[in-house]
C-alpha positions in Angstrom: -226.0 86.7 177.5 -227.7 83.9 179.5 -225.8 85.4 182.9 -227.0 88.7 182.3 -230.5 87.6 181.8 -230.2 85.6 185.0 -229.2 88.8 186.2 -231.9 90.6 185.2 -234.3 88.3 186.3 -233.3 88.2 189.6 -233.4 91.7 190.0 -236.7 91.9 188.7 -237.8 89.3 191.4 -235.8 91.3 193.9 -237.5 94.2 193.1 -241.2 92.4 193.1 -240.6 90.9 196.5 -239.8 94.1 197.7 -242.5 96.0 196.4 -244.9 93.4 198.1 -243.5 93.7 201.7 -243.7 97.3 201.5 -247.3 96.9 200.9 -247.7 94.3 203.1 -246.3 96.6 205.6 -248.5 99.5 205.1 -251.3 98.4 207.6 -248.5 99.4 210.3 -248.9 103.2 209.7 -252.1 102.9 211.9 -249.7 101.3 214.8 -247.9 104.0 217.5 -244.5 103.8 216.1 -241.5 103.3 219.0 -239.6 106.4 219.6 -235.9 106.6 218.2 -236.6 105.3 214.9 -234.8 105.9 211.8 -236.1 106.1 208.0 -235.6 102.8 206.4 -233.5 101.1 209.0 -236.1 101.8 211.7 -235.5 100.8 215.3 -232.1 98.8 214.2 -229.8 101.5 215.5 -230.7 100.9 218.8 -229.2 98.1 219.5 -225.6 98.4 217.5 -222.7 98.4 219.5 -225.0 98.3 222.5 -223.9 95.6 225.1 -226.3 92.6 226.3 -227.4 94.6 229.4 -228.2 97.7 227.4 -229.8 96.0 224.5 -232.2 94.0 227.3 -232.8 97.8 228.7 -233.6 99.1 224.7 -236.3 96.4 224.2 -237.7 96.8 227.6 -237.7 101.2 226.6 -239.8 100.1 223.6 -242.5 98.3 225.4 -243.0 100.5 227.8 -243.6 103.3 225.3 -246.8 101.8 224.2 -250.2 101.4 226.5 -251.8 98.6 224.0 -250.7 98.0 220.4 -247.4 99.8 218.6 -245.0 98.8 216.2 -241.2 97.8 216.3 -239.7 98.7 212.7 -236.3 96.2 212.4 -235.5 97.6 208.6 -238.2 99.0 206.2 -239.5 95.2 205.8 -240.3 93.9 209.2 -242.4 95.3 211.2 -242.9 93.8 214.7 -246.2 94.9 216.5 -245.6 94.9 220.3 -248.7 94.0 222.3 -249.0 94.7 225.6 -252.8 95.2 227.2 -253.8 92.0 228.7 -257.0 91.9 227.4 -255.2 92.1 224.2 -252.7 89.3 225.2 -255.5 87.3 226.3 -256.9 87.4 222.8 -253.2 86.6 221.4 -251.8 84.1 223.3 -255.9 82.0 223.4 -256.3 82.5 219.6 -255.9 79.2 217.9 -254.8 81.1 214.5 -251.9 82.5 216.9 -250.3 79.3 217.7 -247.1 79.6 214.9 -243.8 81.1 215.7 -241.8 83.2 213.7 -238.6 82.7 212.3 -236.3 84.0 215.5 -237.4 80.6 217.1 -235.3 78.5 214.5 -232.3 80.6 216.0 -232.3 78.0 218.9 -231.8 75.4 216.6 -234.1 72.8 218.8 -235.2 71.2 215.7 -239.1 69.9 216.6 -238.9 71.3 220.4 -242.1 71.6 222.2 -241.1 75.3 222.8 -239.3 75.9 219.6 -241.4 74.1 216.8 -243.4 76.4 214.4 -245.6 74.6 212.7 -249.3 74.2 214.5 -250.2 71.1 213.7 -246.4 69.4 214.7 -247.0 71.4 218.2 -250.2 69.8 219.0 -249.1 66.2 218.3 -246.0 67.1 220.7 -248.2 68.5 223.2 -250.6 65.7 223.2 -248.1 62.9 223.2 -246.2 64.9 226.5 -249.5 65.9 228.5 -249.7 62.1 230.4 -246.1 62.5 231.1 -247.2 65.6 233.5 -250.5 64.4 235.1 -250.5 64.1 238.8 -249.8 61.0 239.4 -246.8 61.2 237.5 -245.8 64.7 239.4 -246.6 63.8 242.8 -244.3 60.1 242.1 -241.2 63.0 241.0 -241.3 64.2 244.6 -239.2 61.7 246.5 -236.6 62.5 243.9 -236.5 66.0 243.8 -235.8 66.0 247.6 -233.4 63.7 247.2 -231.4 66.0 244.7 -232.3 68.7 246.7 -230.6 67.4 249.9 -227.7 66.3 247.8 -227.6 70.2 246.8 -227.4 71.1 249.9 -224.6 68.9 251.5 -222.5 70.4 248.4 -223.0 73.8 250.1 -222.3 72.7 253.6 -218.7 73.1 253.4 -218.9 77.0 252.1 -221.4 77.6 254.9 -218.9 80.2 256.7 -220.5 83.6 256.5 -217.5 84.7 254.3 -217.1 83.3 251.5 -219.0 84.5 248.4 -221.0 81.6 246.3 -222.7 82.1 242.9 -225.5 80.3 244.2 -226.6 79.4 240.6 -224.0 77.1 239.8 -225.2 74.8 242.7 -228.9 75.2 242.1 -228.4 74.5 237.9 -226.7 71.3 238.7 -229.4 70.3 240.7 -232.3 71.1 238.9 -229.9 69.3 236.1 -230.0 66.6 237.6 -233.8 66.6 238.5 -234.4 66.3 235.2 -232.4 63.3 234.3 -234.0 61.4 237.4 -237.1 62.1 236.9 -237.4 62.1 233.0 -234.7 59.3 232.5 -235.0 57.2 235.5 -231.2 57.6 236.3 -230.1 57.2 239.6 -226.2 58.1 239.3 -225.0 60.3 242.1 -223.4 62.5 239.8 -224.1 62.5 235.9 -220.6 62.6 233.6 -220.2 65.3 232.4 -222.7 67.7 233.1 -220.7 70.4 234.4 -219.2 70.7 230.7 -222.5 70.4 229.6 -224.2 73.6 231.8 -220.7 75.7 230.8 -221.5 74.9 226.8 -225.4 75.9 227.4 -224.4 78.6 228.6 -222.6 79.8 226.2 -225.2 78.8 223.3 -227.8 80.9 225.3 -224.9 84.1 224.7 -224.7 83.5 221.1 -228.4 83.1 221.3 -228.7 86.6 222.0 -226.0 88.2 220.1 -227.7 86.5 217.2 -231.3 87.8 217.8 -229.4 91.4 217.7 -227.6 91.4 215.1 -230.1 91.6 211.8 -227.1 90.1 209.4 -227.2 87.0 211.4 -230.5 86.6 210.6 -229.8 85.1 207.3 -228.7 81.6 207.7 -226.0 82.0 205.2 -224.2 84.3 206.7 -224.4 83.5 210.2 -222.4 79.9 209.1 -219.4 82.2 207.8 -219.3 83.9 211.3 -217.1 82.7 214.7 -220.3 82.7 216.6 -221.9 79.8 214.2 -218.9 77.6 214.7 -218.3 78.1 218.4 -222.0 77.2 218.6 -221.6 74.6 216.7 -218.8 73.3 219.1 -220.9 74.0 222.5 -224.0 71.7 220.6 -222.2 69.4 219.9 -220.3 68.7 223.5 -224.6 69.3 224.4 -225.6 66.6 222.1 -223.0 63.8 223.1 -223.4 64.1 226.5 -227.9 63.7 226.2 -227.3 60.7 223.8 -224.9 59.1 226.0 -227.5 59.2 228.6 -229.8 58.4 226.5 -228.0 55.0 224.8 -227.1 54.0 229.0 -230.7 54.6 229.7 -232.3 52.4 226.9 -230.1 49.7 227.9 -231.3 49.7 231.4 -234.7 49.7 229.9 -234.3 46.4 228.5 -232.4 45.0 230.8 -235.5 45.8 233.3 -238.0 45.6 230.9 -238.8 41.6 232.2 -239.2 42.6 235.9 -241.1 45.6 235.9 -244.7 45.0 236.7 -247.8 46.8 234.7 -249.5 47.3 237.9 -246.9 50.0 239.1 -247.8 52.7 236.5 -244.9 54.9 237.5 -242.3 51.9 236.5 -243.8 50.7 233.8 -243.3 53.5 231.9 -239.6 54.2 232.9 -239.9 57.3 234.9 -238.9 58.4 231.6 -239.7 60.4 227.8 -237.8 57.3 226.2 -240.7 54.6 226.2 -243.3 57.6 224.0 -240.6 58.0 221.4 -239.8 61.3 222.3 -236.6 61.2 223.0 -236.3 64.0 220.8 -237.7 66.3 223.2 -234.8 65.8 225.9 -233.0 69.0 224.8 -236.2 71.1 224.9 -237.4 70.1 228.8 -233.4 69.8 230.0 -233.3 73.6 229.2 -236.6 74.6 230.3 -236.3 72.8 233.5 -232.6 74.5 234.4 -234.3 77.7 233.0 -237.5 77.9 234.9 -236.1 76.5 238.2 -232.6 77.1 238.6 -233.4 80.5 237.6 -236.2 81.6 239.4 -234.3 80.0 242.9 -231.4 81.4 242.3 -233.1 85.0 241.8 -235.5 83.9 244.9 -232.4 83.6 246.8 -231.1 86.7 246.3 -234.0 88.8 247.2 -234.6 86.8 249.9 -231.2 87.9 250.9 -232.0 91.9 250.3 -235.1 91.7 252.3 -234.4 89.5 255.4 -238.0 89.9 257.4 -239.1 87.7 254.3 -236.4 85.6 254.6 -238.0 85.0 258.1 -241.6 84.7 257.6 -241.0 81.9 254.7 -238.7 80.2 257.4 -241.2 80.8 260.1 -243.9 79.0 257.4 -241.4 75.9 256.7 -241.0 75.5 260.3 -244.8 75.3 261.1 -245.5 72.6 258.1 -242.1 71.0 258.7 -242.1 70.8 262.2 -239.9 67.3 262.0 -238.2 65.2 260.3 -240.9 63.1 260.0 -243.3 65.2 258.1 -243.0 64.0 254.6 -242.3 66.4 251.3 -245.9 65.4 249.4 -248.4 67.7 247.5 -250.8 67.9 250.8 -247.7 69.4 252.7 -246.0 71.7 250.1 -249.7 73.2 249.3 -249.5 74.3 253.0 -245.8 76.9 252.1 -248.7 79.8 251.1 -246.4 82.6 251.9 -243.4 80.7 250.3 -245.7 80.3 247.0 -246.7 84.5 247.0 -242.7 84.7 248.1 -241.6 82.9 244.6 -244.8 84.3 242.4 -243.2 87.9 243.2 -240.0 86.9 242.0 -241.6 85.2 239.1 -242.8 88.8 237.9 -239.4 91.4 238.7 -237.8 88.1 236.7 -240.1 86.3 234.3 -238.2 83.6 233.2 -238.6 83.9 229.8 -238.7 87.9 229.5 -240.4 87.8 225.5 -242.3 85.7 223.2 -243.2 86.0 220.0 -246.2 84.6 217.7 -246.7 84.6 214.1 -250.1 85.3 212.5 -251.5 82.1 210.3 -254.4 84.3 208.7 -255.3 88.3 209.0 -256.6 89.1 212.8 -258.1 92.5 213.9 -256.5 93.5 217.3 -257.5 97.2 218.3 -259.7 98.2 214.8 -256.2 97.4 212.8 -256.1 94.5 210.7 -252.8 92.5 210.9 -252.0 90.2 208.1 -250.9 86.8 207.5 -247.7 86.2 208.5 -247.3 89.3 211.0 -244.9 89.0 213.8 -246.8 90.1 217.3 -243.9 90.6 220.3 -245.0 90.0 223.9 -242.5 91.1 226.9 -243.6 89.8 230.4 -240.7 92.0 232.2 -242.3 94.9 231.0 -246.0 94.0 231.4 -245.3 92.3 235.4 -244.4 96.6 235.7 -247.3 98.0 234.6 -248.6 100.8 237.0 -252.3 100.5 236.5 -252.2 96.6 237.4 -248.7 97.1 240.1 -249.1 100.3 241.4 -246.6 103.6 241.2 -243.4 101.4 242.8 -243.9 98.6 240.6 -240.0 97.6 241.2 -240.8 97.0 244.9 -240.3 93.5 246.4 -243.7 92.9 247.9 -244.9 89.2 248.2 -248.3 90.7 249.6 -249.5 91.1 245.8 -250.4 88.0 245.3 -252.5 87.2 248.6 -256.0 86.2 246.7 -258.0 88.9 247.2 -255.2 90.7 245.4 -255.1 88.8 242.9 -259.0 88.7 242.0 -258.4 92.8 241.3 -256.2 92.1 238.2 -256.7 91.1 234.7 -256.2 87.5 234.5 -252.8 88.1 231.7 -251.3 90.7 233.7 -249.4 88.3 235.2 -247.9 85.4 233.1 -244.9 84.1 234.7 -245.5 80.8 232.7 -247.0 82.5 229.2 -250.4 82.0 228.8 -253.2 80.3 226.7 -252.6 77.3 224.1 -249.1 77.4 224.3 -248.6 78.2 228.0 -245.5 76.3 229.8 -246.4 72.4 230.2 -244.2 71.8 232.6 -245.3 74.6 235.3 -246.7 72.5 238.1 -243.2 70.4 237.4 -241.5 73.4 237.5 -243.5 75.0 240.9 -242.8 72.0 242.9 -238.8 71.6 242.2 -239.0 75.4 243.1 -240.5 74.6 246.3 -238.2 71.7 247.8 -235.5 73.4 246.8 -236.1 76.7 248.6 -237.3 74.6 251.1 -234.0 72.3 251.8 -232.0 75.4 251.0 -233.4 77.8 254.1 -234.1 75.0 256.4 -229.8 74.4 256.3 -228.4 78.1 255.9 -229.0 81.5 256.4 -228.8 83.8 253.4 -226.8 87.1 253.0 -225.3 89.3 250.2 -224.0 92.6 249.7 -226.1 93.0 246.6 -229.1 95.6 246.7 -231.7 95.0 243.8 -230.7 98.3 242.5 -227.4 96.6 241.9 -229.2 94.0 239.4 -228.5 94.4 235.7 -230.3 92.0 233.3 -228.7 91.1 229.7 -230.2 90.0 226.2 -231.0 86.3 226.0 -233.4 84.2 225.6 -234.0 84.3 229.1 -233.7 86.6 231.7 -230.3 86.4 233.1 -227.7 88.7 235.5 -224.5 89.9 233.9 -222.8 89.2 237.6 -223.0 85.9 239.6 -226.1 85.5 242.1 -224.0 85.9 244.9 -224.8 85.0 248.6 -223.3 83.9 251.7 -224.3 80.8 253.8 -224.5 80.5 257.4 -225.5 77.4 259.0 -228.4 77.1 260.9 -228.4 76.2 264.5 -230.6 73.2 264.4 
């Protein structure tokens, strides 16, 4: 009697809770619905048994159906509006009631990441305690370091530098940026970190399962995704993740106190370690490791590659390295790296065929009128940069066209402000984008000023997969030949 009534009950609160998303819900008939849809299960179909390249094409499809505000129906209970007008974004991505995430974000498992964390109020405490970590002094200090990585990049490739043989250029450039990272953040100075090839190969994999997870809606319930494969091989690759950070981590704060009675206070950049260790943060490692190899070991790697396909580019930002970098002599500082204009508009235009980070999402904290219709509290609104960096009436009629000369500024004064957010945009915009920019820019730079680039790749050739960033199903794949000094 008592398990029948439980029974019952349940059922009855079942039934309630559905009831209430379905009128919850109802606001959405005054959204343009995404093409394809099926009664109750919505937009779902579209993405079973689809691979991670077609999938990434789907989501892309859906977007680009709709000029301003639509709606994305995963099931008959979540509705997903898809913005994509910039003045609308604008509104979105600056409204302090829009700062929240929603649940997919917990799928990365970053537990209080700058990036990841959904609650407001946690965010801005993380954002505040990080901000000194990226002023300029701090940035411009990084430099030396960066090079220094960069150089050691490029000695690696040195060897392969024969016009034949085939590199996946990313492998080289993710180890270095990895290593950025460390020396800047952490203050270590080992030549190579132990490890962090293991490392790269298990993020890799988590960003995979990433995406199959975000695809497949009966994952979505915690509970069952730990009964899956995918749950315990991520659980393998974090953990492999995790012991290899916290080893650093443990090495680092014993330097610390080991130098801790010979550093000065007058040199700001040692006293605080070069590091995230002396604010307490330390939590935060996992969050800017990723990020970092994400933003600029992706975006190089992709700049490489169309540098390749389009090789009277290739030789204007060489022709522009040349000029600032006329000798060995001139130093890598902020006065001379603001001087690589062309190599700047060069890497923007990659930044928007290849937006890092090709979707966000934000979660409403209270009802917000966007358009006349009234979203409520708790509504998930989708952003996809690849789709609005290919808008027509912001990019022209061939907006898949390589064409650096977009972004000279008189260009750029004719666009909407958010029709171009390589970084996102707003409150929650990338903090570590001038970070980000400059590692771009040394690398690129030590990279052309040693080989020449070539691949047999067109851009046609370029498929793009489901994750949590934008990614190739193939390797970026070049050839090097040396440079006649």
């Amino acid at each position: 009697m008592l398990l029948l009534t439980l029974i019952i009950c349940s059922c009855v609160l079942l039934v309630i809770y559905i009831m209430q998303q379905l009128s919850r819900v109802r606001y959405t008939n005054n959204l343009k619905p995404v093409q394809s849809g099926l009664p109750v299960l919505g937009q779902l179909p579209m993405f079973w048994k689809k691979s991670a390249s077609q999938a990434f094409w789907a989501v892309t499809q859906c977007f680009m159906q709709i000029d301003r505000l639509g709606k994305l129906m995963l099931g008959p209970l979540l509705p997903v509006a898809l913005v994509t007008q910039p003045d609308l974004l604008q509104i979105v991505l600056t409204n302090s009631n829009l700062c929240g995430k929603p649940f997919f974000y917990d799928f990365l498992r970053l537990q209080g990441g700058l990036i990841t964390e959904r609650s407001v109020e946690k965010w801005r405490r993380l954002r505040k305690i990080l901000n000194p970590t990226f002023n300029n002094r701090m940035l411009t200090s990084f430099l030396p370091t960066m090079d220094y990585r960069a150089n050691k990049m490029v000695a690696k490739l040195v060897p392969l530098a024969d016009g034949q043989t085939e590199v996946d250029i990313m492998n080289f450039i993710c180890e270095c940026s990895l290593e950025m990272v460390f020396s800047t953040t952490m203050g270590r100075n080992a030549h190579e970190l132990p490890g962090q090839r293991e490392y790269l190969r298990n993020i890799e994999i988590i960003r995979d399962l990433l995406g199959e997870r975000v695809l497949n809606a009966n994952q979505y319930f915690e509970v069952f995704y730990r009964m899956s494969n995918a749950y315990r091989t991520d659980q393998t690759s974090r953990e492999i993740c995790n012991k290899f950070a916290e080893k650093i981590i443990i090495e680092r704060r014993k330097e610390l106190e080991e130098e801790s009675n010979i550093v000065t206070e007058k040199d700001e950049f040692k006293s605080k370690s070069l590091n995230f260790l002396d604010e307490e943060i330390s939590a935060q490692l996992h969050t800017i490791m990723t990020a970092a190899l994400d933003t600029s070991a992706l975006t190089i790697a992709y700049t490489c590659l169309f540098l390749t396909m389009n090789p009277e580019v290739q030789s204007k930002v060489l022709a522009e390295m040349k000029d600032v970098f006329h000798s060995p002599s001139v130093e890598v500082n902020c006065d001379t790296l603001k001087q690589l204009e062309y190599t700047d508009m060069v890497i923007k235009e990659v930044l928007r065929l290849c937006p890092v980070a090709p979707l966000i999402a934000r979660e409403t904290s209270e009802e917000i009128v966007l358009d006349g219709v009234c979203s409520p509290k708790g509504q998930i609104l989708a952003i996809n940069f690849y789709a609005l960096h290919r808008r027509m009436d912001f990019w022209g009629t061939d907006p898949e066209r390589f064409d650096p000369e977009r972004f000279r500024p008189e260009e750029c004064e004719k666009r909407h402000p958010y029709a171009y957010l390589p970084f996102s945009g707003g409150l929650r915009n990338c903090i570590g984008s001038r970070y980000a920019v400059n590692s771009m820019r040394i690398m690129l730079l030590r990279i052309l000023q040693q080989f020449e680039l070539h691949t047999d790749l067109k851009q046609s050739d370029l498929r793009f997969k489901f994750e949590i960033t934008l990614r190739l199903t193939e390797p970026h794949r070049v050839r090097l030949v040396k440079r006649n000094k």
